[in-house]
C-alpha positions in Angstrom: -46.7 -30.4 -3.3 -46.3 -27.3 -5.6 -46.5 -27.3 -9.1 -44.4 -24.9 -10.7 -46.2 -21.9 -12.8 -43.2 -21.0 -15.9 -43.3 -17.7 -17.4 -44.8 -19.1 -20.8 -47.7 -20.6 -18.7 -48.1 -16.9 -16.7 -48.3 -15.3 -20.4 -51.4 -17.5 -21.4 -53.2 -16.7 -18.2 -54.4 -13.3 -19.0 -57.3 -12.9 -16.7 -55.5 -14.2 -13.7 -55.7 -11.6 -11.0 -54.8 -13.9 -7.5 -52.3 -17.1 -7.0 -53.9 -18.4 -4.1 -51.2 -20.4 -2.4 -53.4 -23.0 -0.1 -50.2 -25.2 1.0 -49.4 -22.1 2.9 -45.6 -22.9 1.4 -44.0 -20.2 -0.6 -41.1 -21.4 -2.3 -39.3 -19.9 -5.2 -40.8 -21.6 -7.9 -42.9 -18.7 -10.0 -41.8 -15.6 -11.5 -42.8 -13.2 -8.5 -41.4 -10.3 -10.2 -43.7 -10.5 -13.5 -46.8 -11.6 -11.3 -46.2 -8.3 -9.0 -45.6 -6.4 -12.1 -49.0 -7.3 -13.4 -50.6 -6.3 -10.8 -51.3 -10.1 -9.9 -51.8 -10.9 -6.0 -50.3 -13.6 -4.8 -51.5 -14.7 -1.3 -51.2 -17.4 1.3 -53.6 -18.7 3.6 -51.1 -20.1 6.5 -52.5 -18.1 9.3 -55.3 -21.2 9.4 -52.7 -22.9 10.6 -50.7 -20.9 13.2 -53.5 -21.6 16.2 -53.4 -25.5 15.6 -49.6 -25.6 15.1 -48.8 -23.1 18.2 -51.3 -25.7 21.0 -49.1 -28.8 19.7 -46.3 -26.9 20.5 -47.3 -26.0 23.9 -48.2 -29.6 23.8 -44.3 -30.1 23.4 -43.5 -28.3 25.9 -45.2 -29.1 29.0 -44.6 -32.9 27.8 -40.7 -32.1 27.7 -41.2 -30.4 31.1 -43.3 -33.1 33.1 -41.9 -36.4 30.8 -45.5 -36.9 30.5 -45.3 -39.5 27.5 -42.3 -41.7 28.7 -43.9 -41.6 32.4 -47.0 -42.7 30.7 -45.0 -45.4 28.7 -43.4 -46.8 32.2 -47.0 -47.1 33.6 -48.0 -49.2 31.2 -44.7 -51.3 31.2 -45.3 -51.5 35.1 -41.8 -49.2 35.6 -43.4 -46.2 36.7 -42.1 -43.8 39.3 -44.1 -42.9 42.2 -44.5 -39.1 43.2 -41.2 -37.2 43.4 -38.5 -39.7 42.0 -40.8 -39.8 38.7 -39.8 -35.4 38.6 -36.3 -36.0 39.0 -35.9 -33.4 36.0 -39.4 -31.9 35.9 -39.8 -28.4 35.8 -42.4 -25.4 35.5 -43.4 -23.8 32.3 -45.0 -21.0 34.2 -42.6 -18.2 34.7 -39.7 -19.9 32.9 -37.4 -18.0 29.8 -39.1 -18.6 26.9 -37.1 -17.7 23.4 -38.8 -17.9 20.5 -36.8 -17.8 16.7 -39.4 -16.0 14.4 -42.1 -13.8 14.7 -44.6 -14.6 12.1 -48.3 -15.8 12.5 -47.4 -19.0 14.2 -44.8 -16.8 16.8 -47.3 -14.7 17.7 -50.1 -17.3 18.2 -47.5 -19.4 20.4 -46.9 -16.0 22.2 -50.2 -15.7 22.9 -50.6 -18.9 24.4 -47.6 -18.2 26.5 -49.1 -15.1 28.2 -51.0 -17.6 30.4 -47.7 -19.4 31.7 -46.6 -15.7 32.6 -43.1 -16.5 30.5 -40.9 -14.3 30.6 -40.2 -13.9 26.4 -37.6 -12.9 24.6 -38.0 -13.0 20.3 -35.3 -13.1 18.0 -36.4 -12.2 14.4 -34.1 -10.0 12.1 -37.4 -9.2 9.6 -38.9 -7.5 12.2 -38.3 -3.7 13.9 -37.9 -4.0 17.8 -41.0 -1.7 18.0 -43.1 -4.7 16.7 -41.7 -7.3 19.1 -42.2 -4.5 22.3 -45.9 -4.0 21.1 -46.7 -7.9 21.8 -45.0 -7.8 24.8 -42.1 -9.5 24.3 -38.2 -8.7 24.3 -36.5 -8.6 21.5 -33.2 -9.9 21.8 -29.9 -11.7 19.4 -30.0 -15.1 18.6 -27.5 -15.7 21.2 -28.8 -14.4 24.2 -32.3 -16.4 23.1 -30.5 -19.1 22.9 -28.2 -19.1 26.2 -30.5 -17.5 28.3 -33.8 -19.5 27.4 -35.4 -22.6 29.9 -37.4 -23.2 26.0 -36.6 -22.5 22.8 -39.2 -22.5 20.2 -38.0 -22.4 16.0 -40.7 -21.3 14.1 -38.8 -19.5 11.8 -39.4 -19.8 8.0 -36.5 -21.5 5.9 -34.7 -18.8 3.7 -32.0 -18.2 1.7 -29.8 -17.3 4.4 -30.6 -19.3 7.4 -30.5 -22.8 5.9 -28.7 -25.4 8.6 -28.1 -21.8 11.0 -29.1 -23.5 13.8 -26.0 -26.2 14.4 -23.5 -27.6 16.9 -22.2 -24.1 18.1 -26.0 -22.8 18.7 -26.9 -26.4 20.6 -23.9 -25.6 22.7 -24.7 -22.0 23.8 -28.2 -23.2 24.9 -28.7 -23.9 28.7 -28.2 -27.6 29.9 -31.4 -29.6 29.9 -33.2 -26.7 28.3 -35.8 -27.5 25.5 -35.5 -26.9 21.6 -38.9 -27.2 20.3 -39.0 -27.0 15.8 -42.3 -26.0 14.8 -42.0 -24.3 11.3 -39.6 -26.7 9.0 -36.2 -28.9 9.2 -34.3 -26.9 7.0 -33.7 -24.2 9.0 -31.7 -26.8 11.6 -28.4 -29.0 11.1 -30.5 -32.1 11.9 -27.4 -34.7 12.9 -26.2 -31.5 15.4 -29.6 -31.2 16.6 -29.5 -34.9 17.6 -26.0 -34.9 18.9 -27.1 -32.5 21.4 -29.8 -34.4 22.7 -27.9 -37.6 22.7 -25.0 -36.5 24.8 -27.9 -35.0 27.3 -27.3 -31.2 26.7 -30.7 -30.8 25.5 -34.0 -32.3 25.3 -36.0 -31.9 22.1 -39.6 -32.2 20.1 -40.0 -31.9 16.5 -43.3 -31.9 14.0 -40.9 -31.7 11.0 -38.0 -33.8 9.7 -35.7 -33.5 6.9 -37.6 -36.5 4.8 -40.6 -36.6 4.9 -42.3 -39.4 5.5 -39.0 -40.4 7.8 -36.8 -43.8 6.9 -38.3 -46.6 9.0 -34.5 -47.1 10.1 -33.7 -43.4 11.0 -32.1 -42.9 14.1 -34.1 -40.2 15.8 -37.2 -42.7 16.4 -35.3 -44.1 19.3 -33.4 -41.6 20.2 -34.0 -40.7 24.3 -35.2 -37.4 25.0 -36.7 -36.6 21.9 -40.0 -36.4 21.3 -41.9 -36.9 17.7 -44.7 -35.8 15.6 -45.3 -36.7 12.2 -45.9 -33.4 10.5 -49.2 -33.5 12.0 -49.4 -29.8 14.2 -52.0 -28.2 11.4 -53.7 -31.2 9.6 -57.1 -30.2 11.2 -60.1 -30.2 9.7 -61.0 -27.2 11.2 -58.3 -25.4 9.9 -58.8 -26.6 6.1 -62.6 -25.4 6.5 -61.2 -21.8 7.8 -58.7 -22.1 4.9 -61.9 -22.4 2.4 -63.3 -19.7 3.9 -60.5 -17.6 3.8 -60.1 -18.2 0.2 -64.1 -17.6 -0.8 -63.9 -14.3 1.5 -60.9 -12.9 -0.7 -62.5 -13.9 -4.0 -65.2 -12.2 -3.1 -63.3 -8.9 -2.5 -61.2 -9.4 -5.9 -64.4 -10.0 -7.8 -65.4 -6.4 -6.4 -62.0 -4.9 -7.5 -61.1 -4.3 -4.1 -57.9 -6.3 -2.0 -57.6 -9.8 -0.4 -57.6 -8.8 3.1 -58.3 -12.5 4.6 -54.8 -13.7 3.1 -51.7 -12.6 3.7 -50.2 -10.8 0.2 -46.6 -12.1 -0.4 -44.1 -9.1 -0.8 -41.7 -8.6 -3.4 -38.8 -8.3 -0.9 -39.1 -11.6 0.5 -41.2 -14.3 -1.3 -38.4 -15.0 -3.8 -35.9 -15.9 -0.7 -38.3 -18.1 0.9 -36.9 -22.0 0.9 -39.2 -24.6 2.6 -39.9 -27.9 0.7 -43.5 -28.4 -0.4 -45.5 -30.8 1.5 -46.4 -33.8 0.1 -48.7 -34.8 2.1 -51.2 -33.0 4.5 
């Protein structure tokens, strides 16, 4: 989680010159505006975790593809399918429509994977300038056209202000039959019982790292639901990425002791940290 930092604590804390924010989380609960003002960085270190988190969503998406996990699960029950009638609804990756919902660190990094699969990509982020989405090879495009015109849709989109629950029953229904909806960044930004709707009637298959409790209910109904695969929050939780996070941090304390920039982190800007809405993880 994230402890707060009130205004009457900031006052006491006259040498502070950084907020290092390792959680990688930022949530509205500091005054942004009197730490800009005093010249006070505040950074976070989530780019550690955009490789890790973008290979377990590629994970998700060749296992929604090829139904590698229930296939697996029928071998071991003796119910498998032999050759084609076990890829009665397979399908490629490789040169399918890929949308992707945010554009940040972790949209990028899943980008880059992509580039392998020779997807052809189209980005829908409404913080971003077209030139930036056209410069990593990708199209940008409205939320509607990713979403009808997409084979799989990946959310990585931070949770705001404004796009709480945006992604609901009308957005399930525009989306392609049997196309994929793969959430990656956090729960918020999806109307959860929608999300499941769609899967259970069959429009749509889905994965998910993130739920909207965390740790989930042991009676919650998406742990049998068909056609929905889970993870448990578990896409960055590498130890490699919390020793890169360490040396992130050291790097930029380094630079701030020598009066110069964190350039390691990624600065939080005054625009937009104070509409940022994600829950704090409690455990990582």
């Amino acid at each position: 989680g994230q402890p707060p930092i009130a205004p009457e604590t900031l006052e006491r804390m006259t040498a502070l010159r950084c907020v290092f924010n390792v959680e990688s989380n930022l949530i509205n609960n500091m005054p942004y505006e009197t730490l800009f003002s005093r010249g006070i960085h505040v950074v976070t270190t989530g780019l550690v975790f955009a490789e890790p988190v973008a290979e377990l969503g590629l994970a998700m998406a060749l296992n929604l593809a090829r139904d590698i996990v229930d296939a697996d699960l029928a071998f071991r029950q003796g119910k498998e399918l032999w050759g084609g009638d076990g890829n009665r609804t397979a399908r490629l990756l490789s040169g399918a429509d890929v949308g992707i919902i945010g554009f940040g660190d972790l949209g990028r990094a899943i980008n880059r994977l992509l580039s392998g699969f020779r997807t052809r990509t189209k980005v829908f982020d409404p913080w971003l300038p077209p030139s930036i989405l056209i410069e990593n090879g990708v199209e940008p495009a409205s939320l509607d056209t990713v979403l009808s015109t997409s084979d799989f849709v990946f959310i990585v989109a931070s949770v705001t202000s404004e796009n709480q629950g945006f992604l609901g029953t009308e957005a399930f229904a525009r989306m392609r039959k049997g196309a994929a909806f793969i959430l990656l960044s956090r729960a918020g930004v999806v109307d959860f019982p929608a999300l499941m709707d769609a899967v259970r009637s069959g429009h749509i298959v889905a994965a998910s790292d993130v739920f909207p409790q965390e740790p989930l209910a042991q009676d919650h109904p998406v742990r049998t639901l068909p056609g929905f695969l889970r993870s448990a929050h578990r896409a960055g939780a590498l130890d490699i990425a919390f020793k890169r996070m360490g040396d992130m941090v050291l790097e930029d304390m380094d630079l701030i002791d020598r009066g110069l920039p964190p350039m390691r982190s990624k600065r939080a800007e005054r625009e937009t940290v104070s509409r940022m809405r994600s829950k704090p993880v409690d455990k990582n």
